[in-house]
N, C-alpha and C positions, 0 to 999 in steps of 0.2 A: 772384945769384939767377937774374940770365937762364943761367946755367948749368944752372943744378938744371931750371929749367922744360924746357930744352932735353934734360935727359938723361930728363927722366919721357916731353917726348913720344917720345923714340927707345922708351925701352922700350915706351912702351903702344902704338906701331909694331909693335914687334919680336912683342909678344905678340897674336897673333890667336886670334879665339874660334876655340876648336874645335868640327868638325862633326863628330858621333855617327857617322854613317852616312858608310858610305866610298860613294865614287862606285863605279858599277860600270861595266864597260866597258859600251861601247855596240855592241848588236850590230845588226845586219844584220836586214831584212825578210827575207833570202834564210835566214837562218839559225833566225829563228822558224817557218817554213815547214819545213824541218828537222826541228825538232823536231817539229814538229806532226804531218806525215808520219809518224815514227819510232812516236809514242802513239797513231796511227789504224791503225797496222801492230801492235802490240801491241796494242790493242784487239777489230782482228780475232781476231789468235791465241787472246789466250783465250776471244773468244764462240765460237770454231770447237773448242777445246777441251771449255767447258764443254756444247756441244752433244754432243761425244762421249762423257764424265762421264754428259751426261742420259740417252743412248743406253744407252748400258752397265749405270746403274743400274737403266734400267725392262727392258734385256733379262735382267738377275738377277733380279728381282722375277718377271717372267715366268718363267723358271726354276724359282726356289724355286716359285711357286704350282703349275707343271707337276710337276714332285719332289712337293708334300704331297698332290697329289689322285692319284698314282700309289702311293705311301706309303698313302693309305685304303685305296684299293682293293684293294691286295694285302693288306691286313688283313682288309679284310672278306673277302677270297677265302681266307685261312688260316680266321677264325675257322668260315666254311663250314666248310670242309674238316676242319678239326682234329681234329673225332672220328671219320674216317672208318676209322681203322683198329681202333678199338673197337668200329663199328658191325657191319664185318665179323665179327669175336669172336664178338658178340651175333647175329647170324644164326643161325652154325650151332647156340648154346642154340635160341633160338625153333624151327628145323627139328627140335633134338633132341624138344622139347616137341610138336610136331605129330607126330612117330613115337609120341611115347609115348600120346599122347590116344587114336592110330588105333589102338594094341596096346589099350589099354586098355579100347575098346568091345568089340571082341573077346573079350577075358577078364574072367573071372571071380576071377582067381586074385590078391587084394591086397599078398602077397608083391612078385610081379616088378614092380607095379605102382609100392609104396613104392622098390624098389628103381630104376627107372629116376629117378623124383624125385632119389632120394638120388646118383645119376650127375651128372643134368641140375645140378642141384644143387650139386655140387662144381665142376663144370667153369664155372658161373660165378662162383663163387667164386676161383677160380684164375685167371680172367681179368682179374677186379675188382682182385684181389691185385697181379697181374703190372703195371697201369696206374696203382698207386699208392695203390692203397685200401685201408686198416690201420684195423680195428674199435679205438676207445679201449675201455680196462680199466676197470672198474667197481665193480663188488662186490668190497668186502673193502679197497678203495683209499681215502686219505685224499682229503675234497672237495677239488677242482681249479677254480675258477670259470673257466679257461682252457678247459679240457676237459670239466665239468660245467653241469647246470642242474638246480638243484637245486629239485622240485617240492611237497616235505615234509621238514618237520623233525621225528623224533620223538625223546622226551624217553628218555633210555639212563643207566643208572647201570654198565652191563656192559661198554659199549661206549665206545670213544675219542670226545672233540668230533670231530667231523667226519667222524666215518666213514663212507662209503656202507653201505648195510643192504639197498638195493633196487635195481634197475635196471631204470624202464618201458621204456624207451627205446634203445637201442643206439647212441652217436656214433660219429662216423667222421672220418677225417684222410684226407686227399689228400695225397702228398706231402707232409705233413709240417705239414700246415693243417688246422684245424680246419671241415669242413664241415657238422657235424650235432653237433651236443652233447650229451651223456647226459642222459637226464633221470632222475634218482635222487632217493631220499629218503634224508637224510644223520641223525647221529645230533648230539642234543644232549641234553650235564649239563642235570642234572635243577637244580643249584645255579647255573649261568649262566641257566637258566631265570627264575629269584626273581629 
């Protein structure tokens, strides 16, 4: 037996507890200073960074807000402007219209009188035309609620649902929009009527 007691304490010798945590070296005061240095030199770098980041983001900001108040402004300096070459157009009407008033007191004669009207007259039409201004069709056209406004319905056994019969009003398209509506009176069965 003193054998066996003799080999269990060799073993429970031999077996030591184990520590989780391995040792680590041991380093130097010189060496945490090191480091420390190294993350206050990195620390610098990116506040000196992101001071530059800050710079730059508010000199764009600055920017952009200089761009959108130059951006207004030359808009509001177009919309000024925009109709200035229509306005001229319209001059020489109004001028034509001042010749004809002046002939007009003048004479007595209502021929040349209607006839300057019907000059003055075309020429702005032609004008209005040439800048994009197309009277919509009316009478005799099936209702459009796009291009109509329809101000009377009357009851038609003759005539198709919807057809225009009247037209108070005259609409018009700009370029291809609708700026003035017709205002007509369309036709309706007398049986959708009941």
């Amino acid at each position: 037996m003193n054998r066996e007691s003799n080999n269990k304490k060799e073993k429970q010798t031999e077996e030591k507890p184990v520590n989780d945590k391995q040792e680590e070296p041991e380093t130097s005061q010189n060496e945490d200073v090191g480091v420390t240095g190294n993350s206050e030199k990195e620390l610098k770098t990116l506040r000196k960074q992101l001071e530059e980041e800050k710079d730059r983001c508010l000199r764009l900001n600055a920017e952009f807000e200089n761009q959108r108040k130059r951006l207004q402004k030359e808009k509001e300096e177009f919309v000024k402007y925009a109709n200035e070459k229509l306005i001229i157009d319209l001059i020489d009407i109004m001028e034509s219209l001042e010749r004809g008033l002046e002939n007009a007191k003048g004479s007595n004669n209502k021929d040349k009188l209607i006839q300057g009207l019907e000059l003055i007259y075309k020429q702005l039409k032609n004008i209005l035309e040439k800048n994009g201004l197309v009277p919509i069709k009316a009478l005799g056209e099936k209702f459009d609620p796009y291009k109509h406004e329809a101000m009377m319905q009357t009851p038609s056994q003759d005539d198709e649902e919807d057809m225009i019969l009247e037209e108070f009003a005259r609409g018009y398209m700009l370029n291809n929009m609708v700026i003035r509506y017709s205002k007509v009176r369309v036709s309706k069965n007398k049986e959708t009527d009941n």
